[in-house]
C-alpha angles and dihedrals in degrees: 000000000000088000097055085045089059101056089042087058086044088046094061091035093072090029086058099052095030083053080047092051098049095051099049089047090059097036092055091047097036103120126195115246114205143160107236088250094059084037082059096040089055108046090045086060082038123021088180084068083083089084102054110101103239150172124244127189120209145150114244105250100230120248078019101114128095135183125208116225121253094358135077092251116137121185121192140143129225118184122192131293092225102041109018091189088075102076121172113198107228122205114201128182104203148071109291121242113259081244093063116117144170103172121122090232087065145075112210127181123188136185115205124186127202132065143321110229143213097264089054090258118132102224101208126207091179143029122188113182132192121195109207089183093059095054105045122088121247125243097252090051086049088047096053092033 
């Protein structure tokens, strides 16, 4: 019987730091996941929510987007699905993703992750697009389906 306590005590033992381990890994990736408007609302009750790493999602304003010469510098600006008055200008220094678009034909979303900083710009790590547009069928193609 003592033998079988002992590997129970050791049982919890490793489920307790296994169960340790697995908490302190989400909590030190979990990322916020906000619209810019909620992003807005946050930081004006706390402005030291600025420097929480967080997601924003967004729609790309069209025309929106600039390059800086000679450098990997991207500038856009995405405003919120719900209330497109409330834009946010995102600066990204990476390579855009193929999906990224600025063009009026299309509707592009985009999630970018990173801070907003003091100057009011969102300083992404990293942008994730989706192009609605690319992946619906056309009508002609409705229409022979």
């Amino acid at each position: 019987m003592a033998k079988n306590g002992r590997f129970m005590v050791g049982l919890v033992g490793v489920a307790a730091v296994v169960t340790y381990l697995i908490w302190t890994g989400v909590s030190d990736t979990m990322v916020y996941y906000l619209t810019p408007t909620e992003l807005e609302a946050k930081i004006t009750a706390d402005p030291t929510f600025k420097e929480v790493g967080v997601k924003v999602s967004g729609r790309v304003v069209p025309g929106s987007h600039e390059e800086a010469p000679g450098e990997l510098l991207h500038r856009f600006v995405i405003h919120d699905v719900d209330s497109p008055d409330v834009t946010m200008t995102i600066e990204y220094r990476n390579v855009l993703p193929d999906t990224f678009s600025d063009s009026e034909s299309m509707t592009v979303d985009a999630v970018v992750e990173g801070r907003f900083r003091e100057d009011g710009v969102f300083e992404a790590k990293t942008v994730l697009t989706k192009c609605g547009s690319r992946y619906e069928a056309t009508p002609e193609e409705l229409a022979a389906g």
